[in-house]
N, C-alpha and C positions, 0 to 999 in steps of 0.2 A: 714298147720293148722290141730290140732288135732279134732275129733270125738266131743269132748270136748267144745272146742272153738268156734265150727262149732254149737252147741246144742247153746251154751250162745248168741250169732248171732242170733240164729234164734228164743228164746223166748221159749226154751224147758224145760222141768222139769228134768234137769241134775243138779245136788247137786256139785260136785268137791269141795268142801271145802277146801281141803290143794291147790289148783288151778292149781294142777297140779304136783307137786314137791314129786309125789308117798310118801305121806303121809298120805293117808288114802282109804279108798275103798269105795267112795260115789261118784264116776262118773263109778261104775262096768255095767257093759250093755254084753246084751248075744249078738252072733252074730248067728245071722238066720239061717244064710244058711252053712253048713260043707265046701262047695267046698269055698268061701270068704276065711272063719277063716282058712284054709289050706295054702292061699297065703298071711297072714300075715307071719311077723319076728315072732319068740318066744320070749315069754316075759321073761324081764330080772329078776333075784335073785328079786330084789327089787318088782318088779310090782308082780311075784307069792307070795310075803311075804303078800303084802298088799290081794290078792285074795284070799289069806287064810281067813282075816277077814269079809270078803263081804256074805249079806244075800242072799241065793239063787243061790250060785255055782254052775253053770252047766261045761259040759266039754266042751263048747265053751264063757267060762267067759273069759272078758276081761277089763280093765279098760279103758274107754273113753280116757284121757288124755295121752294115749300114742300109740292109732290109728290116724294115719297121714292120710288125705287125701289124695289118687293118682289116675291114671288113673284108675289103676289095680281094684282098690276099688268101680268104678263105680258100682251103683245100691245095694253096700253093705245096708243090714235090718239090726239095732239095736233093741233089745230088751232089757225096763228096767226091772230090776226084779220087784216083788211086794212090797219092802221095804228095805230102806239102813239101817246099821250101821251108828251113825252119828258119828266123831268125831270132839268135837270143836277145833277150831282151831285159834288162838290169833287176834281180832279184824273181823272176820267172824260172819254174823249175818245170819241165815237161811234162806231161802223161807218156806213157806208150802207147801207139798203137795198135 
């Protein structure tokens, strides 16, 4: 289950709009802590293309929908930023923030 899926589960203010299919950067979330964001994968061409668009780039940005849950990840902090990029996305209707 992605970071992502795990936020829509549980009633969080996570946006994902393209739902996942790195199409946009409105499920970007910082990760808290350096030693976590060290034992992620690197994110692929796609996921940095879309990180480029995201408000509030830190050097531990990441996009939700492609942080998997795992053992390793236990007690991992996400942080959202203070406001996304929306982009619409065909038959998506927003929440507010």
């Amino acid at each position: 289950m992605s970071m992502l899926e795990a936020a829509h589960e549980n009633d969080r203010e996570l946006e994902g709009a393209c739902e996942g299919s790195l199409a946009c950067s409105t499920c970007h979330v910082i990760v808290m802590d350096v030693n976590f964001y060290n034992k992620l994968e690197d994110p692929v061409e796609e996921e940095n293309d879309m990180l480029h668009l995201a408000f509030g780039l830190t050097p531990t940005s990441r996009l939700a929908c492609q942080l998997v849950a795992s053992p390793e990840l236990d007690g991992i902090r996400l942080k959202l930023p203070a406001a996304t990029v929306h982009f619409k996305v065909d038959g998506y209707v927003s929440k507010s923030h």
